[in-house]
N, C-alpha and C positions, 0 to 999 in steps of 0.2 A: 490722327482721327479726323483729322479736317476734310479727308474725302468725302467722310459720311453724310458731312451736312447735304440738304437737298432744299429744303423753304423754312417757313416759319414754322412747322411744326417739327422737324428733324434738326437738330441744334447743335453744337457744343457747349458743352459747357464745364466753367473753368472753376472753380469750386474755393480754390485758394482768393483766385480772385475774384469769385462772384462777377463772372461776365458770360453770358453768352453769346455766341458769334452764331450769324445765322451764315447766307451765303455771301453779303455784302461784303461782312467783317473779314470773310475767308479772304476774299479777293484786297480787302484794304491790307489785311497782314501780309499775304504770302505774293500778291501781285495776279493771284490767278483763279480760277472756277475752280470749286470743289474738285471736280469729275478730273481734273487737269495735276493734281496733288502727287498722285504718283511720279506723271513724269517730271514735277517738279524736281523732288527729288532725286530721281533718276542723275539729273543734269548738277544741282548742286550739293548732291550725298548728302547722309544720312547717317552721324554717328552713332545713335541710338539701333540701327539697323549694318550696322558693320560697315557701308560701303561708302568709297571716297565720291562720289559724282565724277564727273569731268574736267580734265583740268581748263581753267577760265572761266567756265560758269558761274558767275555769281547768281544770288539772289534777284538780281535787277535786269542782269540780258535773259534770266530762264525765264523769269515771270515778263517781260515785256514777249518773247518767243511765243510761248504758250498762251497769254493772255488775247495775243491773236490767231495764233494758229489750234490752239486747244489740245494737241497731241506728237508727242513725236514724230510719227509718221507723217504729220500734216506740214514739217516745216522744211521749206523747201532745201535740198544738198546744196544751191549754188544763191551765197550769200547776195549777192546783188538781186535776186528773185522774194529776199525777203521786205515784207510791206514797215519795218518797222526800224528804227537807223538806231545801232548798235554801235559803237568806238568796238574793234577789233573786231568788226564781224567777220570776216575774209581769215581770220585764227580760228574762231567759234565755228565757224563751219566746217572749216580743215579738221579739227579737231570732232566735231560729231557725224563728222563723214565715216572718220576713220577709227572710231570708236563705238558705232551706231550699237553694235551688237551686246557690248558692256552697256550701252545706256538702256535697252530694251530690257538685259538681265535686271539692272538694278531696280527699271521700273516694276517689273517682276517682284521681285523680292520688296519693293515699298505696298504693293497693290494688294489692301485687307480679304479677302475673300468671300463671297456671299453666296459660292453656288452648291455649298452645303451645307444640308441640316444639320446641327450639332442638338437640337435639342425635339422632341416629341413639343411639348408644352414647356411653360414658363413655371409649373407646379412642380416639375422635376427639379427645378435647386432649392426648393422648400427645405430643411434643415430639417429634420425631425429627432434629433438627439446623435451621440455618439455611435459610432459602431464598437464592436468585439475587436476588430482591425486595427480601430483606434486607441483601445485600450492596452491590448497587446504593444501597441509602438510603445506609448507612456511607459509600461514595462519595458522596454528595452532600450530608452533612452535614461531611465530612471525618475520620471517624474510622474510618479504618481497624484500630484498635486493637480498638475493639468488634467488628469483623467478627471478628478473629484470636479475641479471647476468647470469643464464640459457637460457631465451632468447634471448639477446644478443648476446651470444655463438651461436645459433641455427641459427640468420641472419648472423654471419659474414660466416659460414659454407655456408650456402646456396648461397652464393655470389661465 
């Protein structure tokens, strides 16, 4: 979720542990700019999203990569053209030369999507009690008890 941040009013925030990270915090955690998060990823995978990254990419060559160059596409094929000194850069290159196209996909696959509406208004996930739909599942799960306490929920709301 750390792409998302943008400034002081677009945030994270971590709730177990009561922290917000604006874009500073982004960059002190992960080594890199918000907008750069995907390809972060990309390079050091992403178990929560199924994919291994690259092999030798740590946390500390992607985010020094990216922290300068901002995007995969921006960092140069031939290791010696890079502005920022790596231990094993002349491997890390060979390696996202020749991988470029899994690193693109997984950035793919890390990168949240914003260029669809999912919602009319913010009024649309308002709760307004049970369905019949829902009732029906309760019957055919056999918990009738859950139906009762959904509606319940639905009158004290309504009050």
């Amino acid at each position: 979720m750390a792409q998302c941040v943008v400034d002081k009013k677009v945030v994270q925030l971590d709730r177990r542990k009561r922290q917000v990270t604006d874009v500073e915090g982004v960059i002190a955690k992960f080594g890199v700019r918000p907008e750069s998060i995907p390809d972060y990823l990309a390079l050091v995978g992403d178990t929560a999203d199924g994919f291994p990254g690259l092999p030798g990419f740590g946390s500390k060559s992607a985010g020094a990569l990216l922290l300068r160059y901002g995007h995969l596409e921006n960092i140069p094929a031939d290791a010696s053209q890079w502005e920022v000194p790596l231990r094993g850069a002349d491997k890390l290159a060979a390696t996202l030369a020749a991988q470029r196209d899994y690193a693109f996909l997984f950035r793919d696959v890390a990168t949240l999507r914003s260029d669809e509406l999912m919602l009319g208004s913010v009024d649309e996930l308002r709760w307004d009690g049970p369905t019949p739909a829902f009732e029906a599942w309760c019957e055919a799960v056999e918990m009738p008890s859950l139906w009762g306490r959904a509606v319940d929920l639905a009158q004290r709301r309504a009050v």
